[in-house]
VEXDREN-2710 file (C-alpha; in Angstrom, 1 decimal):
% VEXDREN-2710
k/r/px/py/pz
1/UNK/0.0/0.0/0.0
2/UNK/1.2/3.6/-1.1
3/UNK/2.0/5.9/1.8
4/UNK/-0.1/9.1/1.9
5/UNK/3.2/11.6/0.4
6/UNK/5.3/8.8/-1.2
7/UNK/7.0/10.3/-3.8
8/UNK/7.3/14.4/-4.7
9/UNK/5.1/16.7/-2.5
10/UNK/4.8/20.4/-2.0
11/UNK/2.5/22.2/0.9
12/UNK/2.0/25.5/0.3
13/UNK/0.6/28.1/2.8
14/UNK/-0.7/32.0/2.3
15/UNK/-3.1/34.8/3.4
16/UNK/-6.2/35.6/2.2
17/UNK/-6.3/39.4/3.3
18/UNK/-9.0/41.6/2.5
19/UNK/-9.4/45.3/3.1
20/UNK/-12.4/47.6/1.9
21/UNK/-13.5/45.2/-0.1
22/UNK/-10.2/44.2/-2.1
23/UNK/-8.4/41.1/-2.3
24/UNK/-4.6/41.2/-1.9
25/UNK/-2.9/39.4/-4.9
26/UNK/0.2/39.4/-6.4
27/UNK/1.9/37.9/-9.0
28/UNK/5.5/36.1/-9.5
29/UNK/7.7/35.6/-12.6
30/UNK/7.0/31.9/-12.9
31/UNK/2.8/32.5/-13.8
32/UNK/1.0/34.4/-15.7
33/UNK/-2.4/34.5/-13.1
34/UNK/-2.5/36.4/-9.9
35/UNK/-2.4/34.5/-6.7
36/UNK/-2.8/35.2/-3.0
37/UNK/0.4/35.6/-1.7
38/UNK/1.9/32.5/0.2
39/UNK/4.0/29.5/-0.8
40/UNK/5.6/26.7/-0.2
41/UNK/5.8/25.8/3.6
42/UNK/10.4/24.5/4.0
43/UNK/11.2/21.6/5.3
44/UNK/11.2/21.0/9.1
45/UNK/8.6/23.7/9.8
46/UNK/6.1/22.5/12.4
47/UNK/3.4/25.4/12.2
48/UNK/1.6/26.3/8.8
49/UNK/0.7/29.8/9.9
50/UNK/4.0/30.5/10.9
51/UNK/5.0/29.6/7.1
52/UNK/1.8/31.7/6.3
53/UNK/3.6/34.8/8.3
54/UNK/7.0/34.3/6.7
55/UNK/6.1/33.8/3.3
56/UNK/3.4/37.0/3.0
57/UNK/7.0/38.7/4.4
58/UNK/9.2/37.0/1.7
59/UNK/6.9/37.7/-0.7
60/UNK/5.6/41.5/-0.2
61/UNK/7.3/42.3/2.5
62/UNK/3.6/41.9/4.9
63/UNK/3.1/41.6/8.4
64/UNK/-0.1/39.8/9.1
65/UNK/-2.1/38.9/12.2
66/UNK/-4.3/35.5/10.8
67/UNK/-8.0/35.0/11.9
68/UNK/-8.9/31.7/11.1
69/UNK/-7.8/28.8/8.6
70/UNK/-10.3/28.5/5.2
71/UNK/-10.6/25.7/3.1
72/UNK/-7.4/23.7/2.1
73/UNK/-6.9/22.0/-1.6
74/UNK/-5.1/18.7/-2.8
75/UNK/-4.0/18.5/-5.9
76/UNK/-2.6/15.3/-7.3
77/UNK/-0.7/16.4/-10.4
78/UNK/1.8/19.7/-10.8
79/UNK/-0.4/22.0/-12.8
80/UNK/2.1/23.8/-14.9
81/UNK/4.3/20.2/-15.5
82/UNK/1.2/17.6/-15.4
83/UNK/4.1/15.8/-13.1
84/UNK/2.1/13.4/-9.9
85/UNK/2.9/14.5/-7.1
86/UNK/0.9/15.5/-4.0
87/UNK/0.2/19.1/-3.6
88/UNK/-1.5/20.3/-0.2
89/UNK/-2.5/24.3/-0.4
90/UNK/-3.4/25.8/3.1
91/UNK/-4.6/29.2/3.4
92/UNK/-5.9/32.0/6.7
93/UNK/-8.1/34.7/6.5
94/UNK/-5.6/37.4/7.6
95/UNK/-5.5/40.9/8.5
96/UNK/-2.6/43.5/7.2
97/UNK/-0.8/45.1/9.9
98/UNK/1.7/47.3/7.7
99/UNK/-0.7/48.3/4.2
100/UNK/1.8/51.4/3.4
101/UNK/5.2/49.1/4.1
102/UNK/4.1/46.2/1.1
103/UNK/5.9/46.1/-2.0
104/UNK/7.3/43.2/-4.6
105/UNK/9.8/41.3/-2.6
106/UNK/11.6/38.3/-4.0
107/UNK/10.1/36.7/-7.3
108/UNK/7.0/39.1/-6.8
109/UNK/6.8/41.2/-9.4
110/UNK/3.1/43.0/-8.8
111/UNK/1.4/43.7/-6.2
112/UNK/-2.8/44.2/-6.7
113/UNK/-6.3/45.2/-4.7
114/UNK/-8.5/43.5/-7.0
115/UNK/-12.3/44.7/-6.3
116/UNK/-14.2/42.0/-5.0
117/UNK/-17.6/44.2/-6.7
118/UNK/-15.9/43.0/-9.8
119/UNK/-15.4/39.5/-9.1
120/UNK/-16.9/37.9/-12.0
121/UNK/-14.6/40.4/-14.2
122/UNK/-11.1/38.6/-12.9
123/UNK/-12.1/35.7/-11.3
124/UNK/-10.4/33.6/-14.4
125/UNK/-7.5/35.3/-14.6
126/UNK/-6.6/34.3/-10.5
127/UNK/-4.9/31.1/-9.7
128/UNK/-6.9/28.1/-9.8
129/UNK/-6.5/27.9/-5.6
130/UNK/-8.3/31.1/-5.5
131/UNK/-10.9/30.6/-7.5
132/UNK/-11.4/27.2/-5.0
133/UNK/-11.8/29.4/-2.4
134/UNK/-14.1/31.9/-4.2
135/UNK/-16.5/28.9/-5.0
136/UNK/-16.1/28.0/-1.0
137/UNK/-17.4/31.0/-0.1
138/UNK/-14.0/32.0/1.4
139/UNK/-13.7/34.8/-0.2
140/UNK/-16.4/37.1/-0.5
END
């Protein structure tokens, strides 16, 4: 019998922070769709929102304060590659503690507020994790 992570996995971790009615994205130089920021959780870490809090820093340089976990996603392939492997995408509701200090950090290359009036407009053009959680109900 196969053990649960046998082979290549990956578990991500991220914010979902939204202010006035905005969703923070952001997007990287590896993909062409905006995603919350957040990503992959190194080895020997114990506490997913502490990977949340450190890669929301790494990423756009944010300092968050996290509310409550949302709705986690496995995926069983690599999305860009088609590669199998086990993919486990975690997520917090989170509030931004430093909104005038963000700014592309790392392989960020944008930072957006995208209007969450609007939703229908960019909902396709997020990352397929975020349009999970829109279809949850996680973000609203």
């Amino acid at each position: 019998m196969m053990g649960i992570l046998e082979g290549k996995y990956i578990i991500a971790s991220g914010p979902v922070i939204i202010e006035d009615g905005k969703l923070l994205v952001n997007k990287d130089d590896k993909d062409d769709f905006y995603k919350i920021p957040g990503g992959s959780v190194q080895e020997n870490t114990e506490d997913l929102e502490e990977a949340c809090r450190k890669k929301v820093k790494e990423e756009i340089n944010g300092e968050i304060e996290i509310i409550k976990p949302l709705h986690p996603k496995i995926l069983w392939e690599n999305p860009q590659t088609k590669e199998k492997m086990t993919i486990i995408l975690t997520s917090y509701l989170a509030k931004l503690k430093n909104e005038n200090e963000i700014k592309p950090t790392g392989s960020t290359v944008e930072i957006k507020w995208l209007d969450l009036d609007k939703i229908d407009e960019w909902k396709n053009k997020v990352s397929p994790y975020t349009q999970f959680l829109i279809e949850k109900g996680d973000i609203v």
